[in-house]
Steps between C-alpha positions, in 0.01 A plus 500: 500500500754723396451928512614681231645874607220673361256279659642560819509865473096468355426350794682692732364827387145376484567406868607839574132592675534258749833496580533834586182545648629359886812733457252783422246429753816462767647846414165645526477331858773657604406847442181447731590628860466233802332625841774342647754769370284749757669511816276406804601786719421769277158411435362656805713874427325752480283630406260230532175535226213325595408210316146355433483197396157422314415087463205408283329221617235261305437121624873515640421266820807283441729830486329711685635459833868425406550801325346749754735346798805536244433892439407527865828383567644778271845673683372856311371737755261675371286319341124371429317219349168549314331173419224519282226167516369536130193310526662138697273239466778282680471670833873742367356773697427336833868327458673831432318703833618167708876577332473826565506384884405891600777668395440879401692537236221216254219614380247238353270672221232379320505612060225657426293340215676444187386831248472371129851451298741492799676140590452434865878515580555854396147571665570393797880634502360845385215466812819415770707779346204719613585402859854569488725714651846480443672674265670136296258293385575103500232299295553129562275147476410286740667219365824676614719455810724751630853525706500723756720729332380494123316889569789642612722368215288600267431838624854587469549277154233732355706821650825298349418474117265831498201289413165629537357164498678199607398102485692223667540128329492278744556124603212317345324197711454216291363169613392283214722354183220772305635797672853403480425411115339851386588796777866527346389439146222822549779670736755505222233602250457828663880531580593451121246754400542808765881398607638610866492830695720687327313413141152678635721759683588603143177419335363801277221344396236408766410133354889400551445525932302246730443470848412218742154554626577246822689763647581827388484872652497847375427853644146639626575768270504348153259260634275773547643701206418204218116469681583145666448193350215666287740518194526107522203415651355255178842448388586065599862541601431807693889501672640484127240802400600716821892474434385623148306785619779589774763517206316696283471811699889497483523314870766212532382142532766224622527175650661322799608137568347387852501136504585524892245713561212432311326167421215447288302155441319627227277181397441150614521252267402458087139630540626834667784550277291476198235739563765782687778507216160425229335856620841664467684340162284635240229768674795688708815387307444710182494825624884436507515513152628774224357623219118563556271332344737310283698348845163403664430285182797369472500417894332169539803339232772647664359386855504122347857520412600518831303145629616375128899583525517352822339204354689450169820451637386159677259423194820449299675368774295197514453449157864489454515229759269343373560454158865357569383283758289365199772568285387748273679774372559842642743794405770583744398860456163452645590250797790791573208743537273336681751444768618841531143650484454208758742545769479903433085499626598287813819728575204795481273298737777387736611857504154602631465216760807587657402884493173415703755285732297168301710188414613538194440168382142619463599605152418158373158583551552798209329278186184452781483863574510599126186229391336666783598853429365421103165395696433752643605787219279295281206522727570873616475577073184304472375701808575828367412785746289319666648470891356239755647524854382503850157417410483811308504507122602816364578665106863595537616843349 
C-alpha cells in the first residue's frame, strides 16, 4: 500500500482542518483568564460594591437547596441573594425559603405572570432585578454551585480586564456516558466559533462575543441603561443575546475560566440533553451568524458540519479497517487521513476533559457525542423556531 509524494501531501493538506483545529482551540484557551490568577486577599479591598445575585427558579427541587447554601456560604461581604420561584409546581419555592434558613441577606420572590412574548427565564430575572440593590449584578441558574470565594474573584476579574460584563466557564458535572459523550463536543462548538477572552475582548462586531448565562454579572447601570432583559426577552439563548446587546453599545464583554469555582450539572441523562442543547442549536445558535439574511439561510448546513466532521473522520476509519480486514483495497492516502483526522478529534476532546479536570480518556467517547450532536441539530432544524422547555412552549425571536 505504497504513498506516492503527492498523495501524501493531498492528504495531508486535506487534513489540515482537523489537525490544526486542537492547536487552535488550545491557543485560544490560553488567552481566556483563570479565577485562580485573582489573588484571594485582594478580593475583599476596597472598595467593596455590592453584589446582587438574582437566581431564577422553575421546578428546580433537586437544585434548589444546594445552590442557595453554596451562595450563602459566599466569603463576599456585601452581598444579597434574590431567588425568584417562577411558578414551581415541584414545591422549588418552599425548598428555597427552608435554604434560606432566615438569613437577611435572601429574599424569596414570586414572578409575576408571564406577559405575552417574554421566555420565563428573562421574566423572572428581569422581575428579581427589580428587587435588587447592589450596584454588580450576578445572574446565575440554579443548577449552579458556588465556592465561597467565586464573587469576590470575579468582582475584581471584571475590574482586571475592564469588562463591563463578565461570564465564568466552569467545571461541568457530568454523570452519565451521554453527558460525558456530548457536553465537550457542544463545549468546543461554541469555543471554535467565539474563541477565548481576549478574541471577544477585541470583537468589533457584536455577533463575534458570547456569554455564559449560568453565571455572569454586569453593572446596575447598563443593566438599567439597555432596559433589562427586555431587549432579549423572546430571544432563546437570552445570555448569548445580552453579551450582544452589551457589546454593541461599545461596552467590553470577556470571559473567565472558573472550573474551581463554579460547577454546573447542566442535564441528566439523554432525554435532558436532547431537548436543552435541541432548543438552543438551531432557534438560539443562528443569531451568531454573518451576513443577514444570506447567513441565517445558510445556518442550518453549516451547523451540520460540525456533528458531520467529527463524524467522518471515524466513518473512514472503520471502513479502512474494515475493508483490509476483508482484504479489499484501500489507498494509503486515505487510511493516512483518516488517522490523522482521527487521533487529531480525540487530542481536541482529551484536551477539553482535562480542562474541566475530566479523565481524558473520555475522548473515546468523541464518535458517540458527534451521532448525538447530528441528532439533535437535525431535530433542532426540523423544529425551526419553535422552543419547548419547562413546560412552556414558546416562538423564539
Amino acid at each position: 500500500m505504497p504513498i506516492s509524494l503527492l498523495g501524501a501531501a493531498v492528504a495531508a493538506l486535506s487534513a489540515t482542518p482537523w489537525v490544526a483545529a486542537p492547536m487552535v482551540l488550545a491557543g485560544r484557551l490560553r488567552t481566556t483568564p483563570s479565577l485562580d490568577d485573582i489573588e484571594v486577599v485582594v478580593t475583599t479591598a476596597a472598595p467593596i460594591p455590592r453584589v446582587s445575585i438574582v437566581l431564577p427558579a422553575r421546578n428546580e427541587a433537586a437544585h434548589i437547596t444546594a445552590c442557595i447554601r453554596s451562595i450563602r456560604a459566599s466569603t463576599w461581604p456585601d452581598l444579597e441573594l434574590i431567588v425568584v420561584d417562577d411558578h414551581s409546581t415541584d414545591g422549588t419555592g418552599e425548598l428555597a425559603r427552608a435554604a434560606a434558613a432566615g438569613d437577611a441577606r435572601v429574599k424569596i420572590v414570586d414572578a409575576p405572570e408571564l406577559p405575552a412574548g417574554w421566555f420565563g427565564k428573562q421574566w423572572a430575572c428581569q422581575s428579581g432585578a427589580s428587587h435588587a440593590t447592589g450596584s454588580l449584578l450576578l445572574f446565575t441558574d440554579a443548577d449552579t454551585r458556588h465556592a465561597p470565594d467565586l464573587v469576590g474573584r470575579m468582582v475584581r476579574m471584571r475590574e482586571r480586564r475592564g469588562a463591563e460584563l463578565l461570564s465564568v466557564a466552569g467545571h461541568q458535572a457530568m454523570g452519565t456516558v451521554w453527558e460525558r459523550a456530548v457536553q465537550p463536543s457542544v463545549f468546543t462548538l461554541i469555543l471554535t466559533r467565539y474563541g477565548g477572552a481576549e478574541a471577544m475582548e477585541r470583537a468589533t462586531n457584536p455577533r463575534d462575543v458570547v456569554a455564559n448565562g449560568q453565571c455572569f454579572m454586569l453593572s446596575r447601570r447598563v443593566y438599567d441603561a439597555i432596559g433589562g432583559h427586555e431587549p432579549v426577552r423572546g430571544f432563546v439563548a437570552e445570555d448569548v443575546m445580552m453579551a450582544q446587546t452589551i457589546q454593541a453599545r461599545g461596552d467590553r464583554v470577556s470571559l473567565a475560566l472558573g472550573i474551581n469555582q463554579l460547577s454546573t450539572r447542566m442535564y441528566d441523562g439523554l432525554g435532558s440533553l436532547m431537548k436543552g442543547w435541541g432548543k438552543n442549536m438551531y432557534a438560539g445558535g443562528r443569531h451568531a451568524m454573518w451576513w443577514g439574511a444570506k447567513g441565517q439561510w445558510l445556518y442550518p448546513f453549516l451547523l451540520l458540519s460540525f456533528p458531520l466532521g467529527l463524524l467522518m473522520p471515524f466513518a473512514t476509519l472503520m471502513w479502512c479497517a474494515v475493508a483490509l480486514a476483508t482484504g479489499g483495497a484501500i489507498g494509503a492516502g486515505l487510511l493516512f487521513w483518516s488517522l490523522a483526522t482521527s487521533a487529531a478529534v480525540l487530542a481536541s476532546f482529551a484536551a477539553a476533559n482535562r480542562i474541566n479536570g475530566d479523565p481524558m480518556r473520555r475522548a473515546l467517547l468523541a464518535p458517540l457525542g458527534g451521532a448525538i450532536v447530528l441528532a439533535i441539530c437535525i431535530a433542532a432544524i426540523a423544529r425551526g423556531n419553535n422552543v419547548q422547555w419547562k413546560d412552556r412552549g414558546y416562538v423564539a425571536q
